[in-house]
N, C-alpha and C positions, 0 to 999 in steps of 0.2 A: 711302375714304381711309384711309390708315395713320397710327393715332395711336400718338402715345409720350403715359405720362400722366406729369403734371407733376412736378417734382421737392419736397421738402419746402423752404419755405420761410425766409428768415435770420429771418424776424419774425415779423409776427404771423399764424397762419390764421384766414383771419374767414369761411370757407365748411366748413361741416360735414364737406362731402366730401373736402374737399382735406387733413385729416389724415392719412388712410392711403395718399393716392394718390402711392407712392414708386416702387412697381412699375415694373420693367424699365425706370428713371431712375437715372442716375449720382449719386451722393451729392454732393449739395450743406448740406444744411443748416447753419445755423449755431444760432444762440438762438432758441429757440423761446418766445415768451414770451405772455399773454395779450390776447386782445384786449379793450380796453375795450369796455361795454354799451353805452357812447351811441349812439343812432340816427342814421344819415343815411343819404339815397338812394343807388345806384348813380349816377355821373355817367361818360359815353366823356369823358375828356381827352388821349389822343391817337389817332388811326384809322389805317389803312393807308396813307394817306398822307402821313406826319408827314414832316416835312424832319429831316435826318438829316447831321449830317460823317461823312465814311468815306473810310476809306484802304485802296486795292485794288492798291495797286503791289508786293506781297510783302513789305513792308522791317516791322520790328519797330519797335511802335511808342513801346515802353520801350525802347531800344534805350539803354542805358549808364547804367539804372537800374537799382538794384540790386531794388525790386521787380518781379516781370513783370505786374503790375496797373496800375502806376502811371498807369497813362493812361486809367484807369478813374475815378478820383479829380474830384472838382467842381471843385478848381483847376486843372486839368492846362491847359485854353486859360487863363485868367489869367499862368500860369507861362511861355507861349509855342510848349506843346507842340502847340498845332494849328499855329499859324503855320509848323510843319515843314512841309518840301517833302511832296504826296503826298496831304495831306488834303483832299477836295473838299467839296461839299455839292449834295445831290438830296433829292428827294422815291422815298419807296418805294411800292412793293415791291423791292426791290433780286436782280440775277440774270444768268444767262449761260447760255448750252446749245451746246456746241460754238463759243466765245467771242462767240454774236450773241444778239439777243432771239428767244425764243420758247416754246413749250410748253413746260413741262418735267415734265408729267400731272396728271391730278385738276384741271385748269385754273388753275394755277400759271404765272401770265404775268407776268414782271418788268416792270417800269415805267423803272428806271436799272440800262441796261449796265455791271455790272462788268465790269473788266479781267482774264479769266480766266485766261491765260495768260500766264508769262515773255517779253518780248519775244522775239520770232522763233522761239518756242516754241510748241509742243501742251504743254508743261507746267506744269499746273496752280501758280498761287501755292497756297501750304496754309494760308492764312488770310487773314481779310477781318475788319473793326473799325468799327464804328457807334458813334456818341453821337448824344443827345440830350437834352431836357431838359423838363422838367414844371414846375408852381408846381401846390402846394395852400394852403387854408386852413385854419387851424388846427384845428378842425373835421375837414375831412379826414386830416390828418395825424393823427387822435388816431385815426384807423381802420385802414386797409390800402387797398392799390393790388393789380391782379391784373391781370395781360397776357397774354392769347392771341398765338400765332405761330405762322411756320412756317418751315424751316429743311433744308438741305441741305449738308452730311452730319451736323455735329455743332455743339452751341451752348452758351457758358456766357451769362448775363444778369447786371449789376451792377447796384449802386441805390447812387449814393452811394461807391462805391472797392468795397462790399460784395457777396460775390457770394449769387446770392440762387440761383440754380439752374442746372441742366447738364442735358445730352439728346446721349448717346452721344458722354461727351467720357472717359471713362477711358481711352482711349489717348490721350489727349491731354496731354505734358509741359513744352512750352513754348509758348510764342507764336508760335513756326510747324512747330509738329507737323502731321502730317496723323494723319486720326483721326475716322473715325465709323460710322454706321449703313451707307451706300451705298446705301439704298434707293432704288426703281422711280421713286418721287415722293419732293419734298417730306414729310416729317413735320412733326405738329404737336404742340403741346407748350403748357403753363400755368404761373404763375409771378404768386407773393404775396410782397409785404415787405409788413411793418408800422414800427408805434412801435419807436423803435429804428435804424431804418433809412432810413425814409422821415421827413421834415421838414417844418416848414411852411418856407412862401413856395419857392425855386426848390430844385428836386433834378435830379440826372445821372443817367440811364440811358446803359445800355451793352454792346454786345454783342460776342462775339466767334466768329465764323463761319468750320470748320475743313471745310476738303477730307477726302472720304474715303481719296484716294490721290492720286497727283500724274498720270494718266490718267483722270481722271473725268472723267463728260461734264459735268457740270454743279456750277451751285453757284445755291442759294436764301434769302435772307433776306426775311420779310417780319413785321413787328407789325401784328397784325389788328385790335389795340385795347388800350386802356390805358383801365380804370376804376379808379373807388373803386368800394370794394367795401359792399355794404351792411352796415351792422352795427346788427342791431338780433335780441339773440338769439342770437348770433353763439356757438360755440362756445370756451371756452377750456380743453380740455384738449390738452395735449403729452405729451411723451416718454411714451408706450405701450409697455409690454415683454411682452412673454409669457414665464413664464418655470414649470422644469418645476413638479410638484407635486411629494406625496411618492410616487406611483406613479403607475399610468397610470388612474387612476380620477379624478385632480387636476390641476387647473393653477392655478398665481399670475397674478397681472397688480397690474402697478404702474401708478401716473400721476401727472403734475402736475395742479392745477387750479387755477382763477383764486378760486375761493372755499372756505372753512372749510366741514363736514360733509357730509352726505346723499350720499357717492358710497357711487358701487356697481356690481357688474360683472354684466350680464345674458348668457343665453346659452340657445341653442336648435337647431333643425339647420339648416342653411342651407336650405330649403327654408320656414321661415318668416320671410324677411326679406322685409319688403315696404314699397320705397318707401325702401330704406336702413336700415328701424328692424326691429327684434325686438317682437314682438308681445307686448301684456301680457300671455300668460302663460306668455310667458319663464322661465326658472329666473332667479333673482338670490339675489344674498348680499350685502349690507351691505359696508361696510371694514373691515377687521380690525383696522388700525395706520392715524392720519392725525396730519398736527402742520404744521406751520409748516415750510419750509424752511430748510436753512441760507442761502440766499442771501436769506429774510425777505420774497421778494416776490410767491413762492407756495405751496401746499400739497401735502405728497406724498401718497401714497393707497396702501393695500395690499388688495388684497382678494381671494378664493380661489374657483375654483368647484369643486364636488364631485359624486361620483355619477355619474362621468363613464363611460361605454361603450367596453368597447376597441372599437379598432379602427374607429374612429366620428368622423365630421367633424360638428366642430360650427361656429357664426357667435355672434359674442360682442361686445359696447359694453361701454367705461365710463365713467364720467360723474356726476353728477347731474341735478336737476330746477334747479337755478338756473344751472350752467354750461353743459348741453346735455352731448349722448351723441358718442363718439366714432362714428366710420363702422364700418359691420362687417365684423371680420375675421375669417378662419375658420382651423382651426390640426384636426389628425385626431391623433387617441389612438393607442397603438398597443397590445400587449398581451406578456403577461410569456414568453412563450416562441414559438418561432418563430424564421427569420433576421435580423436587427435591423444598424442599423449609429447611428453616431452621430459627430459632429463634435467637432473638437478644436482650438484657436487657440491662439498663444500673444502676447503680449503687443501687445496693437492699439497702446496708449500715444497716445492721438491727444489731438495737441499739439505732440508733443514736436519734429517737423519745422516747424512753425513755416509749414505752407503751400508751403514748398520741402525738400523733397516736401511734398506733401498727402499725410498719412497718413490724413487721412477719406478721400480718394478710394480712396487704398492697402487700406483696410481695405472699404470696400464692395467694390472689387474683388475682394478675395480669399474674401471671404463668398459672393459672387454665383459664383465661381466653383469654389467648396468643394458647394455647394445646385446646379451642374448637373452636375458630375463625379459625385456619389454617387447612392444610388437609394433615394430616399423616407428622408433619417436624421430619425431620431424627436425630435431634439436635436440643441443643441451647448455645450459647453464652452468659455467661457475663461478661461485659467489666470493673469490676473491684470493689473494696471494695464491697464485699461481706458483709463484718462486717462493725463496726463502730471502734469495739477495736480490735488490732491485734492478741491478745492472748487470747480473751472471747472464751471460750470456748463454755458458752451457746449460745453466738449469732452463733457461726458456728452449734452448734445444729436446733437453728431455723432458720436458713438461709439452710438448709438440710431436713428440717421438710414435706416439700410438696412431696405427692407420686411419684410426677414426677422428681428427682431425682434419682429416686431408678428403673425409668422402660424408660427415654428418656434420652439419654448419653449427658452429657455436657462438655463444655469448658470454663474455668473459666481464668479470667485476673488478673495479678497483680496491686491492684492499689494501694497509696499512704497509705491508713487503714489498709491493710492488711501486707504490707511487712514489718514491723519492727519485726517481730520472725519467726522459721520455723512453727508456726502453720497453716499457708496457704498450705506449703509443704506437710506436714504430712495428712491433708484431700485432696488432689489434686493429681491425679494418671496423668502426662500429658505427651501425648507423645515427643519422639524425641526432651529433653531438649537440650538446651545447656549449660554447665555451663562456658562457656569462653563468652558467649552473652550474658548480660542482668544480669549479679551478680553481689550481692551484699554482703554488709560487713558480718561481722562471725554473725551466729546467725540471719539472715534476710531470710526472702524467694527471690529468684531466679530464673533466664533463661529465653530465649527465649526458645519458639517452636515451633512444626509445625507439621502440619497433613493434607489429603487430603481425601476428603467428596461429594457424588457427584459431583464426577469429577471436583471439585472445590479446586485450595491450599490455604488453610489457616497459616500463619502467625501472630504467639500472640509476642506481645515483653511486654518486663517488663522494662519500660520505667520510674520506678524511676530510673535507673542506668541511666546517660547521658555516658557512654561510647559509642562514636557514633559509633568506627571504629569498636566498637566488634558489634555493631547492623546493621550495612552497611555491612560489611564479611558476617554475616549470612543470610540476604536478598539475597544477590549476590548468595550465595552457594546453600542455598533452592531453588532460584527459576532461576539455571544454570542448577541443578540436575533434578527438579521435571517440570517445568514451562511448557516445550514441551507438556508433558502429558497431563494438566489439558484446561476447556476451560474459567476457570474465575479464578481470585487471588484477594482474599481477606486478608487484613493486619491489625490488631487488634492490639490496646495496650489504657490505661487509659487513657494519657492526651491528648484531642483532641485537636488538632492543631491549627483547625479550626471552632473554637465555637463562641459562641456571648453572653455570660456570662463572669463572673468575671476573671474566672482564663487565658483567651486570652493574659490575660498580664504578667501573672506569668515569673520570668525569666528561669526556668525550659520550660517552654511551649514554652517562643521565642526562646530558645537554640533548640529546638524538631521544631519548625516551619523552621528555619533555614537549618536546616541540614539533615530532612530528603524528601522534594519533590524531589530534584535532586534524589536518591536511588529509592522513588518509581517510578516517572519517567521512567528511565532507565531500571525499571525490569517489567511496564509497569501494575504498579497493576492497577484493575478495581477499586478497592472498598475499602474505609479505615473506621474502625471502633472505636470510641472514647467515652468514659463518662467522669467524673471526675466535668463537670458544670451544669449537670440536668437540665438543660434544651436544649431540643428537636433543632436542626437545619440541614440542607443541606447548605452545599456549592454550590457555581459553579461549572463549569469544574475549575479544577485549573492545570498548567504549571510546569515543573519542578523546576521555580523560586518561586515557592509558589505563581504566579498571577494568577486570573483568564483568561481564552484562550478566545481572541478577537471574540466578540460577541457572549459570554456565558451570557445564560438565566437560568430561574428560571423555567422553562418549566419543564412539569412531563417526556417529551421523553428526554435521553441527548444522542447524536451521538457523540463518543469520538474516537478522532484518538490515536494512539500509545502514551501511555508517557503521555497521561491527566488521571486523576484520579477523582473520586468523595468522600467527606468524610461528612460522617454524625455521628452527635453526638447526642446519646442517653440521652433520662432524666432520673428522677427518675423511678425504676421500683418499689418501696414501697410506695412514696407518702410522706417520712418524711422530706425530706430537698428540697427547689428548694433555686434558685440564681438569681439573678435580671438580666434582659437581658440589655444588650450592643447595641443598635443599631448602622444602619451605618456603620458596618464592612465593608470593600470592597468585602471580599468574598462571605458573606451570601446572600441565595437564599430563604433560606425562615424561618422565625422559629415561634418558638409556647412556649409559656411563659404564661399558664396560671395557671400553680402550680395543672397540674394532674396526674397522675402516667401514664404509657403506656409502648409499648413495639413495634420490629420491625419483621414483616415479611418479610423474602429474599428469592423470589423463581429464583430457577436456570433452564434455559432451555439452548438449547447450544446458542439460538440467542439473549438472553434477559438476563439479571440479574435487577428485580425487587425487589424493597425497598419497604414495605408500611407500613407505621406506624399508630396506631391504639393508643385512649386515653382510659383509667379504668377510669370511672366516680365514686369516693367515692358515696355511696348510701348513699340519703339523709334520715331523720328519715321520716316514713310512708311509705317510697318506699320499696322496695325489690330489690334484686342484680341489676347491671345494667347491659348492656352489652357494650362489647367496641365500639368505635366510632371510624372509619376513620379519620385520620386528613392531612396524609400526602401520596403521591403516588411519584414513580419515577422510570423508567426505563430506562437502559443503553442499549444501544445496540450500537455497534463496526461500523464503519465510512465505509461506503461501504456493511455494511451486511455479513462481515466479521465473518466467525466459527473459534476457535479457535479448536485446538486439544480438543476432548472430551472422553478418552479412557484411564482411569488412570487403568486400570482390569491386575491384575498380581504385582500392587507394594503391597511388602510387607513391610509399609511404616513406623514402630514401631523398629525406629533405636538406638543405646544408642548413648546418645552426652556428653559424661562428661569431667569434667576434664580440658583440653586444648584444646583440640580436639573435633571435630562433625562426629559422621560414621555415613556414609550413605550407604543403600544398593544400589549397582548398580550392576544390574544382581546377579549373585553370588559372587560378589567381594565388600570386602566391604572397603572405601577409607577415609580415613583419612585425616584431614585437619589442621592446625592451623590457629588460628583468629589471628588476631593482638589486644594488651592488650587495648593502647587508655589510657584516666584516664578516671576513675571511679568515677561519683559521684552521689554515692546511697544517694538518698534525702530520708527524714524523715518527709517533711513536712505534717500538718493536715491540709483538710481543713478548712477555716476560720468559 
């Protein structure tokens, strides 16, 4: 049988397993929150043949609502929306195979003929709408509910108006899209709410079942069960990140946890996990950083593993002994020279669509299809507002929701959405901060950083501070200490300099355009990294004066001597918000404003650092997923053929920078520095 596994759930996970199991599922998640330790049994309260209303005659069944859920919602029959023409009621399996009952493989036999086709039609309706309904006891409501199914071509599940998970519904944009897997059989799929979502005494479930095209043979709905789920032990950690280290010797990992101290992150080769768990004689390491959340109702966790193998796959938990170990995940080192590539996004912002678009789905989309276009990236970068609200907690859930969080290490930027509380801090494990670089007021997130990644130094700044002198000290310092080692330098931070969107004129931006080419200049960065206007562009070569260098082109090859640089600005990577372009800039080489989502490929070799950027085409209705499109190429290579040192092997590059001061290891000695303060002006701005 062909399984999909199940998506992350809006509530609570009360099975161990079901934390990581995101994989090849369309991003659903909402809040992730803990589950209570109280015990009770597993009970089936509803089975495969639950009675069920469902409307099979094509027609939409929000049809002059302004939300396309709305008929998801526990009042919706109170309000008179069944009593619409269309709505029946059967007992399931629910199904069709060339519009009769029959096989439809793996022994997938419907039980209630839907109406599969258009009248006097072979074509396919593109969607089909189930309800039903549950009671628990209060008792059960204080735990979780988990449903098995199985489903043909694509499915989302509600609990309550709430959607709790999806199974090959990313092509899916309205209430009668076609859009799914198209698979031989039936697939099957898992799905948990908790507290939060689920209620005592009566709750609405609810499903929504989409055609893969409009000549499919067949269509499948069936709930194989509906239990509570045991909770007794039950694991309550969430949001898992992986994120990089300070070289490939390192990696971070962040978490939630339902309880105060004893977490810690284990790790070993995947060849000793048995039975789910890493064996006690795991490596582990303590939490480095843990506290109270801002939202007060759980605890963050930080903690580092080290000593790590290039080029080496390892399996890793984190957890404690009172809240249980997360599932293991496994994520592979890479090593400091060699061909390498790595990933680039610009501003996910999820929230800020509001669910029309779903810029969670937008943004898993585009990651999912960033991780099958490239080949094996060692990381990925984004370059800022992750969220839309600084302190939602559920958008940093579903901004965290894609499995690839949890198994390819990232590096996350501060951008103007996110810094106004520590909640960016608290889910973001990042190396070698500084907190005299790039900080801001009490209660804000914080610091520059810095890390090095095939053999490449990367530089993040947190560029709502305009303290220029404590962001010039640290550039100088970073790349005085590190720069010899590495054979490309990359410089990251939110508000691109050099954009061709709205914000180019921002006075934040001209104060950032201003003041920092001369710095990178001098410290000879290749590559500057920026979002913040969503829409896509390349620069010129550009001068330490912030000009373009005499007779600079828009050419895919750029030959750069000492002290020119290139910077590109990233768009949207969810698709919810773009900005009107600017033309005419002096700088701009090339840009692309056509309001699509996309993301960048950088591969490194020691003679080349290539950029290509690639569009997610939203899938339109009757189509299925798309794949991403080329839009944009560019390679650097050094003026004479020039290799830069390529031989970072031996830093052990995960140094602590608090306080006043940045340590850095050099050799065995570790050196101390003071920034200069500069003023500080941590901006708040949204954008418009």
């Amino acid at each position: 049988m062909k399984t999909k596994p199940f998506s992350t759930p809006i509530g609570t996970l009360s099975v161990l397993a079901l934390l990581f199991a995101l994989a090849a599922a369309p991003l659903t998640a909402v809040r992730l929150t803990a589950v209570p330790l109280s015990a009770h049994a597993a009970e089936q309260i509803l089975g495969p043949d639950a009675s069920m209303d469902y409307l099979d005659d094509g027609s939409d069944p929000a049809s002059g609502d302004d939300s396309p859920s709305s008929w998801t919602q526990p009042d919706f029959a109170a309000s008179g929306g069944l009593g619409a023409a269309g709505w029946k009621n059967a007992n399931g399996p629910f199904g069709a195979k060339y519009g009769r009952i029959g096989d439809l493989g793996d022994g997938y036999l419907p039980q209630t003929l839907l109406e599969q086709h258009e009248p006097g039609t072979q074509t396919n309706h593109p969607s089909y709408f189930f309800r039903t309904t549950f009671t628990l006891t209060a008792a059960q409501a204080a735990g979780a509910v988990t449903g098995t199914l199985a489903y043909d071509d694509s499915l989302r599940v509600f609990v309550n108006g709430h959607r709790v998970a999806g199974f090959d519904d990313e092509a899916i944009t309205d209430n009668l899209s076609f859009g799914g897997a198209n698979a031989d059989a039936p697939l099957t799929g898992e799905f948990t709410a908790g507290p939060g979502t689920i209620v005592e005494g009566k709750n609405t479930l609810a499903f929504e079942v989409h055609q893969g095209r409009p000549n499919s043979t067949d269509v499948y709905f069936g709930l194989d069960s509906l239990t509570t789920a045991e909770v007794a032990g039950a694991t309550a950690i969430t949001d898992p990140v992986l994120q990089v280290g300070g070289d490939e010797t390192s990696r971070l990992v962040s978490w939630m946890s339902a309880s105060a101290g004893g977490g810690e992150v284990r790790w070993a080769e995947p060849s000793e996990v048995e039975d789910a768990q890493l064996p006690v004689t795991a490596a582990h390491a303590a939490t480095t950083k843990a506290g109270r959340s801002v939202e007060d109702e759980r605890y963050f966790n930080h903690a580092r593993m080290t000593g790590l193998e290039a080029d080496t796959e390892y399996a890793y938990q984190v957890g404690s002994e009172e809240d249980g170990y997360s599932a293991p995940r496994t994520f592979t080192t890479g090593s400091p020279g060699g061909d390498a590539e790595f990933l680039a996004f610009g501003d996910p912002q999820i929230g800020h669509g509001g669910g029309e678009p779903d810029d969670a789905i937008g943004w898993k989309r585009t990651l999912t299809s960033a991780i099958r276009t490239a080949q094996d990236p060692r990381f990925f970068i984004s370059l800022g507002d992750q969220v839309e609200s600084f302190d939602d907690q559920d958008q940093y859930s579903q901004y965290l929701a894609p499995d690839a969080t949890t198994t390819l290490a990232q590096a996350t930027t501060i951008g103007n959405h996110d810094v106004a509380s520590t909640t960016y801090e608290q889910h973001f494990n990042r190396p070698n901060v500084s907190r005299a670089a790039g900080s801001g007021s009490s209660g804000e997130s914080g610091g520059d950083y810095w890390f090095i990644n095939s053999g490449v130094l990367f530089i993040n700044l947190n560029t709502n501070s305009l303290d220029i002198d404590a962001h010039t000290a640290f550039i100088d310092k970073v790349v005085a200490d590190h720069g010899a080692a590495v054979r490309w330098k990359v410089l990251a931070f939110h508000q691109s300099i050099f954009s061709t969107a709205s914000h180019y004129s921002d006075s934040d931006v001209e104060d950032l355009r201003e003041a920092l080419p001369p710095v990178i200049a001098r410290n000879d960065i290749d590559l500057v990294l920026g979002g913040h206007d969503h829409v896509y562009s390349r620069s010129l070569l550009m001068d330490e004066t912030g000009t373009p260098v005499a007779g600079a082109d828009d050419g895919r090859r750029q030959e750069k001597q000492k002290g020119q640089a290139l910077y590109l600005t990233l768009g949207s990577s969810s698709g919810s918000k773009f900005y009107d372009y600017v033309p005419n800039l002096d700088w701009e080489a090339k840009s692309i404003h056509d309001e699509m989502p996309g993301f960048t490929r950088i591969q490194v070799t020691d003679e080349t650092l290539r950029a290509t950027t690639y569009e997610v085409p939203v899938p339109d209705r009757g189509q299925g997923a798309t794949l991403a499109k080329k839009v944009d190429e560019v390679a650097i290579v050094r003026a004479g053929g020039a290799v830069a040192g390529a031989d970072a092997a031996g830093v052990d590059a995960d140094s602590k920078a608090e306080g006043l001061g940045i340590v850095v290891p050099v050799a065995a000695l570790a050196v101390t520095i003071v920034l200069g303060t500069g003023i500080v002006a941590a901006l708040r701005r949204r954008d418009r």
